[in-house]
C-alpha positions as CSV (number, residue, x, y, z in Angstrom):
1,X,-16.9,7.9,-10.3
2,X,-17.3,11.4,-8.4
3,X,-14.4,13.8,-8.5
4,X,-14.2,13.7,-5.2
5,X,-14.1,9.8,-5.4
6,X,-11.5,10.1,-7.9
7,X,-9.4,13.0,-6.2
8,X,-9.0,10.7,-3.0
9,X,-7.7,7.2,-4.8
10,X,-5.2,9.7,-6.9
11,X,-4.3,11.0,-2.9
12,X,-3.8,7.3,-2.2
13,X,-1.7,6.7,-5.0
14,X,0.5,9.1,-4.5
15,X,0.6,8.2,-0.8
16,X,2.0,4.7,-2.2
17,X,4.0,6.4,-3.9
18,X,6.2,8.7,-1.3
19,X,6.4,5.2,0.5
20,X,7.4,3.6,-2.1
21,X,10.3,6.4,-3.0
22,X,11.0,6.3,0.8
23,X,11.3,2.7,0.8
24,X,13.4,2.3,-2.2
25,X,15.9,5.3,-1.2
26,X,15.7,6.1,2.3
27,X,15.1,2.1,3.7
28,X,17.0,2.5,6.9
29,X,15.0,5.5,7.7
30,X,11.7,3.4,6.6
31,X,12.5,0.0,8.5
32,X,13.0,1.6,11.8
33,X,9.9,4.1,11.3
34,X,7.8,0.2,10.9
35,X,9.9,-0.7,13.8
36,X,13.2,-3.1,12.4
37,X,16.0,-2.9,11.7
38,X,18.0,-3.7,8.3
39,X,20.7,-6.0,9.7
40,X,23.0,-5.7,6.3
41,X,23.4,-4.8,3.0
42,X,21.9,-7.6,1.6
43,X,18.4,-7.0,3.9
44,X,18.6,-3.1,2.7
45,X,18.7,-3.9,-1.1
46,X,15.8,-6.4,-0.3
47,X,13.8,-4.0,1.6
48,X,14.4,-1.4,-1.3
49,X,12.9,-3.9,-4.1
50,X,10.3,-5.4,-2.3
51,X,9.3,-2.5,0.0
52,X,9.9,0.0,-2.5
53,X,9.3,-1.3,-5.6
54,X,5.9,-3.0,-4.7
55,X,4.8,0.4,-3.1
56,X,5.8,2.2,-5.8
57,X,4.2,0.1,-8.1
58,X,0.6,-0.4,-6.2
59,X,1.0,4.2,-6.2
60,X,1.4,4.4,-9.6
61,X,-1.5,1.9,-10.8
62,X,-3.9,3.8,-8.6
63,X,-2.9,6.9,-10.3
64,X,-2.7,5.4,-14.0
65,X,-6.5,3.9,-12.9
66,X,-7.9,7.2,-12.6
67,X,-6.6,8.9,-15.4
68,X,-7.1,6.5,-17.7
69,X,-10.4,5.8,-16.6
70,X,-9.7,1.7,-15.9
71,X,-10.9,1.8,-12.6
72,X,-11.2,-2.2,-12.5
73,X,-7.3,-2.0,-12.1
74,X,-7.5,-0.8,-8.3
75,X,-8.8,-4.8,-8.1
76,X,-5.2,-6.1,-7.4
77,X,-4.1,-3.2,-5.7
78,X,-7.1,-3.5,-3.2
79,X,-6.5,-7.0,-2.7
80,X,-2.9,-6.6,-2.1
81,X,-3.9,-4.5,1.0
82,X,-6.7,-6.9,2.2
83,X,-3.6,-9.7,2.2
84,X,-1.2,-7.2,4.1
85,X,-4.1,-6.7,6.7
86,X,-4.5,-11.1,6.6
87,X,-0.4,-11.0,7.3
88,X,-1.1,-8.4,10.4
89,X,-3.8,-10.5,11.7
90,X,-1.2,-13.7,11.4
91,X,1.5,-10.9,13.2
92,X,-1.3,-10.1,16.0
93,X,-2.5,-13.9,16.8
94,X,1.3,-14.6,17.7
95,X,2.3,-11.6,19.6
96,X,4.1,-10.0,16.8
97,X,1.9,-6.9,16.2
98,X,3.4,-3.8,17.7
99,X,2.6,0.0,18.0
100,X,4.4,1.1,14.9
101,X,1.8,-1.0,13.0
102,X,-1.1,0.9,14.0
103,X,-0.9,3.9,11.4
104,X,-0.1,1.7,8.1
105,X,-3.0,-0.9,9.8
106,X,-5.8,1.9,9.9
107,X,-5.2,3.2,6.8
108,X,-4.9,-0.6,5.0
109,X,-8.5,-1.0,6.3
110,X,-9.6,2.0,4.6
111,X,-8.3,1.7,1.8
112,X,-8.5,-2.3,0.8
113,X,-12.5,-2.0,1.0
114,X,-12.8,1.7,-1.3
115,X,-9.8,0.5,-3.8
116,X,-12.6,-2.7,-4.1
117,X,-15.9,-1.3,-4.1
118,X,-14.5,1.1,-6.8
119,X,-13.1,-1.7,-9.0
120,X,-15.8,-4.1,-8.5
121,X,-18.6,-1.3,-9.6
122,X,-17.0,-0.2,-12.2
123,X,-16.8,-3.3,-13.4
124,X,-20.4,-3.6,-13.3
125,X,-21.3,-1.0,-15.3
């Protein structure tokens, strides 16, 4: 793996990361920027473990791949975002898909393919 290579899935990580932060201690803020609205507590303390947490989580494995050199780790991670993109496609077919999806979308379909390819050839090797 290039520096370069490398430099761009630790920018990713930490991207999934801040999100992950964000989600788990600003949700309110991070539910309306996605376009909904946390109705109670009980949706806010969800948002914050499954939003945050799994963000969080997916940011930090990118960045423990790289350092550690166990690039087929970025497998999961890559796969994760290829089933967020499925879920959009679900959200698009029945009218659900609106403009606040857009940013996350374009960078899901960048990122699902490059977290593969890098897994799946280092794998190879």
């Amino acid at each position: 793996m290039t520096k370069v290579l490398g430099a761009l899935i630790i920018a990713i990580g930490v991207m999934l990361t801040l999100i992950g932060l964000a989600g788990m201690f600003r949700p309110e803020r991070v539910a309306e920027a996605l376009g909904f609205a946390l109705v109670n507590s009980e949706a806010t303390g969800q948002f914050r473990a499954i939003f945050g947490g799994h963000h969080l989580a997916m940011g930090a494995v990118c960045i423990y791949a790289v350092v550690r050199q166990k690039l087929q780790l970025l497998l999961p991670i890559g796969l994760i975002e290829v089933f967020i993109l499925v879920g959009r496609g679900v959200a698009g077919l029945n009218g659900e898909l609106g403009s606040a999806a857009i940013p996350p979308t374009i960078i899901e379909i960048f990122v699902a393919p490059l977290l593969i390819a890098v897994s799946l050839r280092a794998s190879n090797r």
